[in-house]
N, C-alpha and C positions, 0 to 999 in steps of 0.2 A: 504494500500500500504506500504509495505516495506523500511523504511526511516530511520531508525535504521541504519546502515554501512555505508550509502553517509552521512548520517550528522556527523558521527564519522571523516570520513574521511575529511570533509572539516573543521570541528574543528579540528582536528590533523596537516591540511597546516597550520590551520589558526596561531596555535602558535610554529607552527617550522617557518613559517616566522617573525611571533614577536622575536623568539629568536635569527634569523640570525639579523635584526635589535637592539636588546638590544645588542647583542652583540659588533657587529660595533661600537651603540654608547656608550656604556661600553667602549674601549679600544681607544676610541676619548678622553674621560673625566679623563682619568687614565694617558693619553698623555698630559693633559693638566693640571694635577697636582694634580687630583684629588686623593681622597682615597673612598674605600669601609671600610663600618662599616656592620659588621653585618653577615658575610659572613656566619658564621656556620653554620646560620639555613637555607639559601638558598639549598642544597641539599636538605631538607625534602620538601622545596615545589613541586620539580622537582620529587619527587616520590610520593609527594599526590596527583599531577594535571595529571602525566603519569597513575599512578594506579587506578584515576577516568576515564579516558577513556578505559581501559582494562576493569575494572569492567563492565562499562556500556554498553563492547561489548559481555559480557559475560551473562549477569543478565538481560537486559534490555527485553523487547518486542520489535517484530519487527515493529511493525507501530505506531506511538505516539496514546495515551488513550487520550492523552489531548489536540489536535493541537494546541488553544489555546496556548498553556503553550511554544510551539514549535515557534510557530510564535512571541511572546513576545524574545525566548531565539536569536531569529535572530535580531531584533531591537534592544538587548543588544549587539548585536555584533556591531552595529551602535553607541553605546555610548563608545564602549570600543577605537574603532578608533578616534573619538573625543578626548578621553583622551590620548591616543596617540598623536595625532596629537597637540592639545593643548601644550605638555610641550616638542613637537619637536624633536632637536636634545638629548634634557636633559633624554629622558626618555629610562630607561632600566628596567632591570626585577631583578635588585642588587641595595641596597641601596649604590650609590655613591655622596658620596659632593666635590661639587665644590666650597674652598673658594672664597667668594665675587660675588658669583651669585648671580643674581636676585632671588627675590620671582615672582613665577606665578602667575597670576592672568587676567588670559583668559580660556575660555573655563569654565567647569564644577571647576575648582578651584576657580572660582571666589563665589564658594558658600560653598565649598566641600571641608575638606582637603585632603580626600584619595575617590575618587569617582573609582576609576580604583578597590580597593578591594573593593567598592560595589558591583561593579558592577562583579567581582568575584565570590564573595559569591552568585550571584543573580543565576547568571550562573550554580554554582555548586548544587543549589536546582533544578531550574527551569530543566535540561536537561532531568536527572532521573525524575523528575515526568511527565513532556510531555509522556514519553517513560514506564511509571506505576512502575518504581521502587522507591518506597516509601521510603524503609527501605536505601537502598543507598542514597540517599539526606540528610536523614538525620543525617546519619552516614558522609558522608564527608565535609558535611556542618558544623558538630560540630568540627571535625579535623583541619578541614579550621580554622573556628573561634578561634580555639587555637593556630594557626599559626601565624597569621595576628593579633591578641591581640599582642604575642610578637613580632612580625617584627614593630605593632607598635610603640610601645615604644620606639626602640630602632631607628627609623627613626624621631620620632618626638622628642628624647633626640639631637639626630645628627644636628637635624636643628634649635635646641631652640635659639640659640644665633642669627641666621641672623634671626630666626621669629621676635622676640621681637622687633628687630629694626624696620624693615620692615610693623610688626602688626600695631604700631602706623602710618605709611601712609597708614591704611588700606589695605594693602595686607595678603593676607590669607594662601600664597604656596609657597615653595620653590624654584630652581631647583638649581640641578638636584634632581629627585624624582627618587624614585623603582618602583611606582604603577603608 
């Protein structure tokens, strides 16, 4: 059965509503005194996660090879809204800090420092290979991981000073977070 195009499609709502929300809460946090670090490399993500889904409408087979793989990448959809939900109003899809926030420490942060780019990277394996494009997973999976290495960095340089404090009462997360 042909499932290739409705699950493009409902992955495509799915992160134009994550972005009508990042953004709201983006321009709460920016209201509220915040600043963005990092800003440059945000455009590439917005063209490697847009040009993963063209590719995949392009390339892909029309019935998943691996249901399996299809029905895990739906349950990752269930974690990703946890993480979402989890760090609240804090969470957007730009790295912004808000002095003298809270560190998180509910949900999957209570273990995790970035589960949201897991569960990302999980996603950009998992979809293509449900769907038998092998050589696509691979390839945006490695693009990804060179994205999100640097967004690392420069998210975890951004929050080093309230982590430290915060690490010692055992809290593991920031907010506001990007991922």
């Amino acid at each position: 059965m042909p499932l290739l195009y409705p699950t493009l499609a409902v992955v495509a709502l799915l992160r134009l509503a994550e972005l009508v929300l990042a953004r709201r809460n983006a321009a709460r946090l920016l209201g509220q005194g915040g600043h963005e670090i990092g800003a440059g490399h945000y455009p590439l993500f917005f063209l490697l996660h847009g040009s993963w889904l063209v590719a995949l409408a392009f390339v892909a087979a029309p019935a998943p090879r691996w249901p399996a793989l299809l029905a895990l990448f739906a349950l990752l959809q269930l974690a990703r809204g946890w993480t979402i939900c989890s760090l609240g109003p804090f969470w957007t899809t730009r790295i912004i800090t808000l002095p003298g926030a809270p560190l998180v420490r509910r949900g999957p942060y209570r273990w995790l420092r970035h589960p949201n780019y897991l569960i990302v990277a999980a996603e950009i394996a998992l979809l293509p290979l449900a769907f038998g494009a092998v050589w696509l997973a691979v390839v945006f999976s490695a693009l990804n991981a060179v994205l999100l290495w640097h967004r690392v960095r420069i998210e975890d340089a951004a929050l080093a000073g309230r982590r430290g404090l915060d690490d010692r009462a055992g809290a593991r997360h920031s907010t506001p977070r990007a991922d």
